[in-house]
N, C-alpha and C positions, 0 to 999 in steps of 0.2 A: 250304776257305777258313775261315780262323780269324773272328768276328766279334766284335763291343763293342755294346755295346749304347750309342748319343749319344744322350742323351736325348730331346727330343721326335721324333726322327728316326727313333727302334727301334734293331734290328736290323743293325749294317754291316759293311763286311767292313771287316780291321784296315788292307789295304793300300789305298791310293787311288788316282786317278788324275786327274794333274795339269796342268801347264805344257807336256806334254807334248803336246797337243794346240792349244797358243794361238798359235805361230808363237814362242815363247820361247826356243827352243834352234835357231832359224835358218827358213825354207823352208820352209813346210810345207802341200803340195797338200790339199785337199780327201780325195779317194781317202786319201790315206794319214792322214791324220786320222781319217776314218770307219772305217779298217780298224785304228788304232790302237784308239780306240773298241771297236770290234766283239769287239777280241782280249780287250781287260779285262774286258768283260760274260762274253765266254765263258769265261774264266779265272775267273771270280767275285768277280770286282769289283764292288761295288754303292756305294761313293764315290765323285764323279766331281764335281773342284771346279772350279767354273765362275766362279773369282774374276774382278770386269773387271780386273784386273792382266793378264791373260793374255792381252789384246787381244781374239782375235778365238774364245775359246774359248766 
């Protein structure tokens, strides 16, 4: 995983992860939230934006 460095933040990975976990693109259980979650960490995601736009991210 490619990273940038955000300033006070360090080190990040270039891809994030987003709305995708807030109930913003419809339905969205628990389980499959955390298992979105789970996948990006494991993938190498270490951005993970927890805007309150996102409701319930």
């Amino acid at each position: 995983m490619r990273t940038a460095n955000l300033n006070g933040l360090g080190d990040v990975s270039r891809l994030s992860l987003g709305g995708g976990i807030g109930q913003i693109w419809g339905e969205t259980s628990r389980d499959e939230a955390l298992a979105t979650l789970h996948a990006a960490v494991d993938a190498g995601i270490s951005l993970i934006d927890c805007a309150p736009m996102y409701n319930n991210a």
